[in-house]
N, C-alpha and C positions, 0 to 999 in steps of 0.2 A: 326452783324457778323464780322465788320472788327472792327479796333483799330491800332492806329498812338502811338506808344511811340518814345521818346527822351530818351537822353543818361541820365538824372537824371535816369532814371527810368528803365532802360536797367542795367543789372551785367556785364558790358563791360570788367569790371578791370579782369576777367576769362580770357578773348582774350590770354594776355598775354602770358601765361603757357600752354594753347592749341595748338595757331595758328600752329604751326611747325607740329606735329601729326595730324591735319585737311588735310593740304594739300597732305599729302599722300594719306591720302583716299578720297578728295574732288575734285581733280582736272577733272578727265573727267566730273563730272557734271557741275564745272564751268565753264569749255567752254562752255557746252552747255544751258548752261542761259545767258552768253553775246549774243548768239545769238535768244534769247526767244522771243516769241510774246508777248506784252503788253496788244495782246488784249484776253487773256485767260478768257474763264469763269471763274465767281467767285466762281463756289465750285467745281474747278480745281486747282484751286490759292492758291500756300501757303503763299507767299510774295509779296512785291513788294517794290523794294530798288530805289528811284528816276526813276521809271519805271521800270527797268530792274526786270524781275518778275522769281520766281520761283512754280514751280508748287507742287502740292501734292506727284505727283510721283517723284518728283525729290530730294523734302526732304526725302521722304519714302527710295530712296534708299541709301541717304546719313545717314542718320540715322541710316539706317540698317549693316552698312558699318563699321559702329564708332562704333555699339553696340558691333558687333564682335570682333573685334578689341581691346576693352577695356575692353570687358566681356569673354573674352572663355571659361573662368575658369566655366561657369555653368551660371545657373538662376541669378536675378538679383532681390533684393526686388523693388514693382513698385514703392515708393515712391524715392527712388535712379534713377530709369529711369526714371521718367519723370522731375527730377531736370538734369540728363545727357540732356534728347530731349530740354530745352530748353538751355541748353547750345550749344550743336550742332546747334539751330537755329542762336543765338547770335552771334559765332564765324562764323561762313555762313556767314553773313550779313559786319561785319566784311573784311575778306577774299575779298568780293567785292569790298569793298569801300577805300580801302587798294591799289588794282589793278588795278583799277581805277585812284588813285589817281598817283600811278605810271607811266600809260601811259602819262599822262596829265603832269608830270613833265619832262617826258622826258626822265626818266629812261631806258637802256638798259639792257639788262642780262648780265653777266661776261659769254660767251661762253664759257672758257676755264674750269673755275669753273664746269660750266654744265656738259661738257663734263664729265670731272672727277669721276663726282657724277655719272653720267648714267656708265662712267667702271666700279664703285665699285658696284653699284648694276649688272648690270650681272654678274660679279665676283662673287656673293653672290648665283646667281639664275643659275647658269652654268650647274647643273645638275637636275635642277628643268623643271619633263615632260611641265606642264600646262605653261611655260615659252617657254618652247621650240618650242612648238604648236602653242603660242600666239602672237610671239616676233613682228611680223609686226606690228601689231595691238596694242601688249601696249606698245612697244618704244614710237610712239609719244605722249601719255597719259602721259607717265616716264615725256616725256622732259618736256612736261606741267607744269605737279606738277612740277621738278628744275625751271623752268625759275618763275615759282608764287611765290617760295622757297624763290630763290634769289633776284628777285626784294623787296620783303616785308623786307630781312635781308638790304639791302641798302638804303630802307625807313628807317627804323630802326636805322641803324647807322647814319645816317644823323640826324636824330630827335637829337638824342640820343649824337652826339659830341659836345661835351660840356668842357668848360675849368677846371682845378681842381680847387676846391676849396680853397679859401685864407687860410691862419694859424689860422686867427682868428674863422672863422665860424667852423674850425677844431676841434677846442680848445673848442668852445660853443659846438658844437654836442658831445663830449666826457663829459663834465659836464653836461646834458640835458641825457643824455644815461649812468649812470654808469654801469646800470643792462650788457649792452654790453662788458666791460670790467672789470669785475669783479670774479676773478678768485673763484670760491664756497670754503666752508667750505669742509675738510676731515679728516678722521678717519685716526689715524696708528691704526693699528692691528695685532695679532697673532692669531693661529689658531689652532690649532689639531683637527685631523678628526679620527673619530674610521670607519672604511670601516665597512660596511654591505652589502653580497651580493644583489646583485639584488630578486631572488629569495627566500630570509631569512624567515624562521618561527619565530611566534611570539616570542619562546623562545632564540632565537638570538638578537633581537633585544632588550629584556630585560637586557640580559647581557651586548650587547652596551651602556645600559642607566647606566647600573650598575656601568663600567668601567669608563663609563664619569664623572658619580657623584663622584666617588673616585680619578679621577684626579682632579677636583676644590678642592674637599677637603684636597686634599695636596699640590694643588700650594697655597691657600690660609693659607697654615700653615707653608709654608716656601721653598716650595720643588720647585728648577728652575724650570719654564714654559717650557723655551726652551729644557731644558736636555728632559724634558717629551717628549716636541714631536719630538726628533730628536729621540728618543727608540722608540718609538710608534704612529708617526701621518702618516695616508694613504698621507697625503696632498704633492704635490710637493716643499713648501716652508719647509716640516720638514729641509733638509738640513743647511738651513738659521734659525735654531729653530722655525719655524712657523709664522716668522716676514713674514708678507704681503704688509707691507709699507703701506704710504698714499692711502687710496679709497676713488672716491668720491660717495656720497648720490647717490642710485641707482646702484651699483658695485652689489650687494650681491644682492641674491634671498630675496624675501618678507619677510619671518620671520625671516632671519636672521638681515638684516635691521635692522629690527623693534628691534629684541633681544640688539644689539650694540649702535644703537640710543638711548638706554634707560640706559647706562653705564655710570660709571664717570672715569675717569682714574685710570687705576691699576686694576677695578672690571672686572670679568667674568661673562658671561653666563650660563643660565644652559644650559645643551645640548641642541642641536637644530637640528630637522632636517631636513637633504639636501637628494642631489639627493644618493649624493654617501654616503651615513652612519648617525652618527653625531657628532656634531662636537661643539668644546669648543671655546669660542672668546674671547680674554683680550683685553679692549682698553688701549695703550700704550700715546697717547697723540692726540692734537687737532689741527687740523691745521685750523683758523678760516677764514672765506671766506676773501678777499680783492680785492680793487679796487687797479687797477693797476697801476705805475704813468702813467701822459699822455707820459710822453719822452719813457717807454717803448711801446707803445700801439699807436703813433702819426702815425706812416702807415697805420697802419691797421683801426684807425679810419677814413684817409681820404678817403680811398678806400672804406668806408661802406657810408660815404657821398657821395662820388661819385657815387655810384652804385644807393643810395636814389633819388639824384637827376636826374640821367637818368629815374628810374623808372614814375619818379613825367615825365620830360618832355613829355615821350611816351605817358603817361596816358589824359595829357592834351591836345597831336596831336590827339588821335583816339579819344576824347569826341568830340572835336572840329567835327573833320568828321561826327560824329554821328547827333551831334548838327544840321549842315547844311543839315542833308539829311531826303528827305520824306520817312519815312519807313511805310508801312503797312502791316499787317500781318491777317491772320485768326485767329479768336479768338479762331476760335472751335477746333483747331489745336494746337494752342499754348494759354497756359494758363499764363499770368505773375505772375513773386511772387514777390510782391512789397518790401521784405524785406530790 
């Protein structure tokens, strides 16, 4: 029935992107599991994190809490919820040993911070009845969740302050990462659009195709593109003769894409159609991807190493906690997925 994992085998590296949205909706129950019995029956029991245990009911209503919360929108396929319930179990757990670790450091809360945070949410809920009815009662729960808020962002920062990085490791993570700095391949392009109502019978939309075919066939025999669609393109670029400028891969709806992708310079499309009509496309020339130099790109790559290696820090604090702590759980409750 029961089962002990460690952080190999725990998805901890989720914590991360969660924690902050947990704590809003976790805080009254975790009070009330630092004050839990240890000695719960076991098919009461949903956890138990170096003693400190949580029961059935207690994930039941934290679960149910998160579901709402991240699901309002309607039903939820089961396979997605039960990859969600073991992530709320994980982040739980987590949450704990986090708060924990904070007492025992010696960590205080920024009062002033708190307070702040608790104006801007009544601010928010000022004319909200069930707030109004409640206020005694979930103030101290509010402060709860700030004061768990704030202690975990000061673990965090402390983990996480770290010196920048040398020039040299700069320089190496920019040659080791070009795909990061690499500004993609784009298209110049021109356009005309023949409008088609919404609405349009088939015999309109024939005409469209008609019209179109007869504009390639005279920009390709000599007749200015632009003159064409500054007389006749629905498009807002007609002004500019239908010049759209450099786009990158993915600008353009699917088959037009695809129609332009398949161009050589100077050739058109046949017509193609969009939302609003259809429409003719010249590619004009090629702008091909390029890597940046590093002298343009040298801030922006130390800040993506620095940001890497806070991540890496953080990740190697909460294994470590994980590492040191007895965790068991109900199987029948919680299924792991070893992937």
């Amino acid at each position: 029935m029961w089962i002990v994992k460690l952080q190999t085998e725990l998805n901890f590296h989720r914590f991360n992107k969660a924690i902050v949205l947990l704590l809003v909706l976790y805080a009254p129950f975790l009070q009330a599991m630092e004050n839990s019995n240890p000695q719960l029956a076991a098919d009461t029991l949903f956890a138990s994190i170096d003693g400190q245990t949580i029961s059935q009911a207690e994930f039941t209503g934290i679960f149910e809490a998160a579901v709402r919360h991240k699901y309002y929108h309607g039903r939820v396929p089961q396979e997605e919820l039960e990859k969600f319930r073991k992530q709320v179990a994980e982040d739980i757990i987590l949450q704990i040993l986090l708060h924990r670790e904070a007492k025992n450091l010696g960590l205080q809360p920024d009062r002033q911070k708190i307070r702040q945070g608790l104006d801007e949410y009544e601010h928010k809920v000022t004319n909200n009845i069930d707030w109004k009815s409640q206020q005694e009662k979930l103030r101290p729960l509010l402060l709860e969740r700030l004061e768990r808020q704030n202690l975990i962002e000061k673990i965090r920062a402390r983990v996480q302050k770290i010196n920048n990085p040398e020039a040299d490791d700069v320089k190496q993570y920019y040659l080791k990462n070009p795909q990061k700095f690499t500004e993609p391949g784009r298209l110049w392009l021109s356009v005309i659009l023949l409008e088609v109502p919404p609405a349009a019978d088939k015999k309109m939309w024939q005409q469209a195709n008609v019209a179109a075919q007869q504009f390639k066939q005279r920009i390709e025999s000599g007749t200015d593109f632009a003159e064409l669609a500054q007389q006749f393109s629905a498009h807002p670029s007609a002004v500019n003769g239908g010049d759209l400028g450099y786009l990158h891969q993915g600008m353009l709806d699917g088959d037009a894409q695809t129609a332009v992708n398949a161009l050589k310079i100077n050739q058109l499309t046949d017509p193609v159609l969009v939302l609003g009509g259809l429409t003719l496309f010249r590619l004009n020339g090629i702008q091909a991807e390029r890597l940046k130099p590093f002298s343009e790109v040298a801030k922006r790559a130390e800040a993506l190493l620095l940001r890497e290696l806070k991540d890496i820090a953080w990740q190697s604090y909460t294994k470590t906690l994980i590492d040191s702590a007895k965790i068991t759980l109900n199987e029948n409750l919680y299924a792991f997925n070893d992937d």
